[in-house]
ZAVEX-77735 format. One record per residue (C-alpha): x, y, z. Coordinates in steps of 0.25 Angstrom, whole numbers, m for minus. Example, Ala and Ser with C-alpha at 12.3 -4.5 7.8 and 13.67 -1.06 7.14 Angstrom:
<recs>
49:m18:31;
55:m4:29;
</recs>
This chain:
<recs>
118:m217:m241;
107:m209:m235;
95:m206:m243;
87:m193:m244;
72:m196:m243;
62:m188:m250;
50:m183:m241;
52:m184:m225;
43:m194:m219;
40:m194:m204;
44:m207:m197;
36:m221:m200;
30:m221:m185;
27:m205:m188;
21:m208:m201;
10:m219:m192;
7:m210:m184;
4:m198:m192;
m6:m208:m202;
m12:m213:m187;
m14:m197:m186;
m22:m197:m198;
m29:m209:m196;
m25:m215:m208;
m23:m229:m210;
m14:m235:m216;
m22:m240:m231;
m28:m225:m229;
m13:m220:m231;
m9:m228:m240;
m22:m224:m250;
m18:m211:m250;
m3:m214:m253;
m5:m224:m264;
1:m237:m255;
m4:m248:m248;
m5:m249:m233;
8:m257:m233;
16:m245:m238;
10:m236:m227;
14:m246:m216;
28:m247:m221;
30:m232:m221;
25:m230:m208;
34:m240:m202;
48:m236:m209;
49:m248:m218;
46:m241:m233;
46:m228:m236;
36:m219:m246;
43:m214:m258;
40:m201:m268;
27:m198:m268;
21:m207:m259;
30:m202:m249;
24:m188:m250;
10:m192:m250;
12:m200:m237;
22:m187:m230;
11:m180:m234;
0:m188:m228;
8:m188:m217;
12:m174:m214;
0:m169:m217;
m4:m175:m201;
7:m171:m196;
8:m156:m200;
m5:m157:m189;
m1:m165:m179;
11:m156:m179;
1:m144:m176;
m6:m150:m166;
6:m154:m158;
12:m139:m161;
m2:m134:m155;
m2:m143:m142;
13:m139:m139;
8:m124:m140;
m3:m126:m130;
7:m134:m122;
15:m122:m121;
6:m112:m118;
m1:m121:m107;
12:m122:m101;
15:m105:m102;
3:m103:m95;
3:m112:m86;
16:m106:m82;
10:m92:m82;
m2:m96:m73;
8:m102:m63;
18:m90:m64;
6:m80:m61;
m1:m89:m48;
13:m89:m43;
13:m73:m43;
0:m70:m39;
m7:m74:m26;
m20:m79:m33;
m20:m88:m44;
m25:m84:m57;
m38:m88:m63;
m33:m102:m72;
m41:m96:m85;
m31:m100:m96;
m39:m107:m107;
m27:m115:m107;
m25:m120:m94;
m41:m124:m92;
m41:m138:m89;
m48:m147:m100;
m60:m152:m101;
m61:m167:m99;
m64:m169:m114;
m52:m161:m119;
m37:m166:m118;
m26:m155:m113;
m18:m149:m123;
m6:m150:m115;
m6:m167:m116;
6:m169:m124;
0:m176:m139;
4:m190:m145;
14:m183:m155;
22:m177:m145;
22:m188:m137;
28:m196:m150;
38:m185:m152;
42:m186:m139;
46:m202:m142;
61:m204:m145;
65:m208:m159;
70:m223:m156;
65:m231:m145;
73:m237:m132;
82:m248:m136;
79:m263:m133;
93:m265:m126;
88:m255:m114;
88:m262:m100;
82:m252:m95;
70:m250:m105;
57:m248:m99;
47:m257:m104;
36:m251:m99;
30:m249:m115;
30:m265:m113;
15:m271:m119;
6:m276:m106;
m2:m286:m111;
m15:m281:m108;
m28:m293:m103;
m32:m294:m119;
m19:m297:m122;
m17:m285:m130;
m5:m274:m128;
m8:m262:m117;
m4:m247:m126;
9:m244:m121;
11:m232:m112;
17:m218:m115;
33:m221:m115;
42:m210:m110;
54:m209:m119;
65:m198:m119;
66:m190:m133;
82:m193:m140;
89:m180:m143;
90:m174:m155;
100:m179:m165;
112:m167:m166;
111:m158:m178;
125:m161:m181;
123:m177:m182;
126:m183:m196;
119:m192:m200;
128:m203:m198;
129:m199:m184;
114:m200:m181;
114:m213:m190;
127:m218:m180;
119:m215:m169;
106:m223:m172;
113:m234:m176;
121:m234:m163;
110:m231:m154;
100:m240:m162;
108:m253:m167;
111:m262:m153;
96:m262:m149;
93:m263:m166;
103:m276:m167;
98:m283:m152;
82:m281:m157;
88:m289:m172;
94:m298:m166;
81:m302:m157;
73:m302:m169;
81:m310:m178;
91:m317:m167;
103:m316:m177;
114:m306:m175;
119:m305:m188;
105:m301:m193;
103:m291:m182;
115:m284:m186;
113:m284:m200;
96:m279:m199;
104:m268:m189;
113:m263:m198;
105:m264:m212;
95:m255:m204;
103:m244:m200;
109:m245:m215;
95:m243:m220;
93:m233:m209;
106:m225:m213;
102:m226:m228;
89:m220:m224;
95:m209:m215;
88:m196:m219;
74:m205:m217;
79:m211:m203;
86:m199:m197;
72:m190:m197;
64:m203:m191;
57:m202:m179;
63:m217:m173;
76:m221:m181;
79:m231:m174;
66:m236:m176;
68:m235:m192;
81:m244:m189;
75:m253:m181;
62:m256:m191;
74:m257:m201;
81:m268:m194;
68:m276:m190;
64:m278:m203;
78:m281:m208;
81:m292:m198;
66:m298:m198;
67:m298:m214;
62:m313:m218;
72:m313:m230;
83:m317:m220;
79:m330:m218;
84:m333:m233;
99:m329:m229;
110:m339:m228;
116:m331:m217;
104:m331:m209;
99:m346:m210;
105:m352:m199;
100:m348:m183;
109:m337:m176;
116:m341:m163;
106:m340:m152;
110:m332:m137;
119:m337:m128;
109:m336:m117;
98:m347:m116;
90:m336:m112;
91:m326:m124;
91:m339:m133;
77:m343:m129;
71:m328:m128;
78:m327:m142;
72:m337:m148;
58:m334:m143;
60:m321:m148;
62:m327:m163;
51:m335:m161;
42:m325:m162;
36:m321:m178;
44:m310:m184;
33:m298:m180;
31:m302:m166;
47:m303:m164;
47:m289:m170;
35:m282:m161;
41:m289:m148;
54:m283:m152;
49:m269:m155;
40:m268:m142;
47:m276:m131;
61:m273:m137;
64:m260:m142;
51:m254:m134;
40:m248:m145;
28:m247:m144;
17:m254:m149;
12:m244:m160;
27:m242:m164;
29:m257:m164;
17:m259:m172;
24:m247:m184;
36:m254:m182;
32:m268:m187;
20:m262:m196;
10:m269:m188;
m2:m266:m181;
m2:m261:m167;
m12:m274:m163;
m5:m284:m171;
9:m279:m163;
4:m280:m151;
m2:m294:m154;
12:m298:m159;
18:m293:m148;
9:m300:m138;
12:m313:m145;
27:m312:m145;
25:m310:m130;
17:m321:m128;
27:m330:m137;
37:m325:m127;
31:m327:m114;
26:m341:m118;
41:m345:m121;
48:m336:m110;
38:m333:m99;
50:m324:m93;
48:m313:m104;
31:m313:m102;
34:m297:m98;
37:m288:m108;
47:m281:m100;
55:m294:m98;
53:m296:m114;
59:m284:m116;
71:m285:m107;
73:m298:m113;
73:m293:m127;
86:m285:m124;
92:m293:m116;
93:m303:m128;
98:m291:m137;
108:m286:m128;
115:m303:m125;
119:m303:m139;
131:m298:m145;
126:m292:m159;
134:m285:m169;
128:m268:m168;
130:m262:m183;
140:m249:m184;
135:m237:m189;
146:m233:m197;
144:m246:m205;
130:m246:m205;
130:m233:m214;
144:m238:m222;
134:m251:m226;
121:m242:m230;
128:m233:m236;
136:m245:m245;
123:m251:m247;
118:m240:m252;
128:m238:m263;
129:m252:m266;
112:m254:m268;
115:m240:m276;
125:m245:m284;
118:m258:m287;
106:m251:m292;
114:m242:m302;
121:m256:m305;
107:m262:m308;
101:m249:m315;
114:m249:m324;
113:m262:m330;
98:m262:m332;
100:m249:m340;
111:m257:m348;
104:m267:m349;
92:m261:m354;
102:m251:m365;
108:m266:m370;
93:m273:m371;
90:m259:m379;
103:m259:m389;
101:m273:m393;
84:m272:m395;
80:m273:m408;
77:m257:m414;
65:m262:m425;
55:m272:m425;
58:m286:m434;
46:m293:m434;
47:m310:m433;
50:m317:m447;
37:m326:m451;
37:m341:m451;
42:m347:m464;
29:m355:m473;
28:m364:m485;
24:m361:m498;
15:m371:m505;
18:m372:m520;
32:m370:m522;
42:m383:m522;
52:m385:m511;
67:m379:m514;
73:m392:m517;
88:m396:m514;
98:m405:m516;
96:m417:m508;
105:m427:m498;
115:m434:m507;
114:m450:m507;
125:m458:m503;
128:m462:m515;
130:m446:m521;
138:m444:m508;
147:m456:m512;
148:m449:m527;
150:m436:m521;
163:m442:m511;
168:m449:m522;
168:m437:m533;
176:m428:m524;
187:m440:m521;
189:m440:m535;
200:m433:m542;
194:m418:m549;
203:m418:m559;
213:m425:m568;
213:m437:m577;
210:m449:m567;
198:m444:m565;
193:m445:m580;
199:m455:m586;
192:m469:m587;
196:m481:m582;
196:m494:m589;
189:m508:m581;
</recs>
């Protein structure tokens, strides 16, 4: 059942970018908050949320620089606009008159070399422009020309300026199950395919899909007004599926079947080879296509220590499958693998029946749990004791006064005596009357 949250909060890669605005680390932002740095990371990547106060000091310190980067962008698209009028103006009047007018305008003087034009469109419209979930990993078609180059020093080249096509606007007349149906239908082959490669067990992948979109439905009000959804599902999913605890299930002890393909076996098990963190960076920068900052958010990371990771897995790979040394052929490869298994996709319908069940039942179980520590606690209080009884003091001897003495253990010979009395007759005139010898 979906839950109201308190104070709105931009997204988690919004929420980076606005404390990089600042220039504020991350132990800077946690001082004024009252948290460790640990916290702060976990906000910003859409693993924890802040709660009561703590969430209004940090939407605080967060809207405080956005208020201005807003002014600033309002300010360049104002100047945008009226470069563009008058330029059109100018032109409109040289058409009409046979000698072209003096160029004059403050505005359309050309910059000195020290100054940048105001026309250059600024980073924060070019991340506006980005659409809210990134190309899936089952695209043949993808352009891989984000794909790291490794540079002479062995590091990772920044990644060029990608050109990607904004979504449409959700309709005003969606429901919310309907926006949630559509996520789940656009969002849940490419989420299953990239579990399965990073587990190599179906079952799992299936299960990390669908308890991610339960959480993500249970959560709706916060990931309807996020900037990438799917990429809240997909964080979701990863740690699910790369959760160490599921080494301890029965279920999961014993290995899955591997590929048909000799091919997709030996690329899979190369891939599961590689340590849990560098499986997850290869699979979010050569699979589903982010780049490198976002990559780095994603795993809570560094931006150097991802793209050291990501060179190693490269390396790991090239050394063991020398055909799959380009990035381009990695990543085609990487959904090739996806796309050969036949993997169960979750339905959305049920996916919202199961959180909502869940919800009730962990509800439930809590009222269960509250109840009977509330009884327990009334039936600890009934039978307490209501004054205080202090302890009874040890027992002494007293020196002067004899012992209490009682009657002793018979003899055998009283005990004979004693048998015999009682065998004899009580009354009559046997019992006194004398016998001669």
């Amino acid at each position: 059942m979906p839950q109201s949250p308190a104070t709105p909060l931009p997204s988690p890669k919004e929420r980076r970018r606005l404390r990089e605005a600042k220039s504020l680390s991350h132990a800077d932002l946690a001082a004024r908050i009252g948290v460790t740095s640990e916290t702060v990371r976990s906000w910003e990547t859409g693993r924890s949320a802040p709660r009561g106060r703590k969430r209004e000091t940090y939407a605080k310190l967060l809207t405080a620089n956005a208020g201005a980067n807003a002014n600033q962008e309002e300010r360049t698209t104002t100047t945008t606009t009226t470069r563009t009028s008058t330029t059109a103006v100018d032109r409109a009047a040289t058409e009409a008159s046979p000698t072209p007018p003096a160029r004059t305008h403050p505005l359309r003087t050309k910059p000195t070399p020290g100054t940048r034009s105001t026309s250059r469109p600024q980073p924060a419209a070019k991340r506006a422009a980005k659409p809210l979930t990134p190309a899936p990993m089952t695209s043949p078609a993808h352009a891989h020309a984000h794909a790291p180059a490794s540079a002479a020093n062995g590091h990772i080249r920044p990644l060029p300026v990608r050109v990607t096509r904004p979504q449409a606007a959700r309709p005003p007349d969606q429901t919310p199950a309907q926006a949630f149906d559509a996520l789940c239908a656009h969002c849940a082959p490419g989420l299953v395919r990239q579990t399965y490669l990073l587990t190599g067990r179906r079952g799992l992948a299936h299960e990390s899909v669908e308890r991610a979109f339960q959480l993500a439905w249970q959560r709706w009000p916060e990931v309807a007004v996020d900037r990438d959804p799917a990429g809240w599902v997909r964080a979701a999913a990863y740690e699910y599926a790369m959760s160490p605890w599921h080494r301890f299930r029965p279920s999961l002890r014993h290995p899955d079947a591997p590929p048909a393909q000799p091919a997709d076996r030996a690329f899979l098990d190369v891939l599961l080879s590689l340590p849990p963190a560098q499986r997850r960076a290869l699979m979010l920068y050569d699979g589903v296509g982010l780049d490198l900052p976002e990559t780095a958010a994603e795993t809570e990371a560094s931006t150097p220590a991802t793209a050291n990771r990501l060179l190693n897995a490269r390396e790991t790979i090239a050394e063991r499958l020398p055909d799959l040394a380009d990035p381009e052929a990695l990543h085609r490869r990487l959904a090739e693998v996806g796309k050969a298994e036949k993997l169960r996709l979750p339905k959305a319908d049920r996916v919202r029946t199961g959180s909502e069940y869940r919800a009730r039942f962990w509800t439930r179980a809590a009222i269960a749990f509250t109840a009977l520590i509330i009884g327990a606690t009334a039936l600890t209080l009934r039978n307490a004791p209501t004054h205080y009884e202090p302890p009874q003091a040890p027992g002494r001897a007293i020196s002067g006064v004899p012992p209490r003495m009682g009657p002793g253990p018979l003899t055998y010979e009283d005990t004979t005596l004693r048998e015999k009395l009682r065998a004899e007759l009580p009354n009559g005139q046997d019992r006194l009357a004398p016998q001669a010898r």
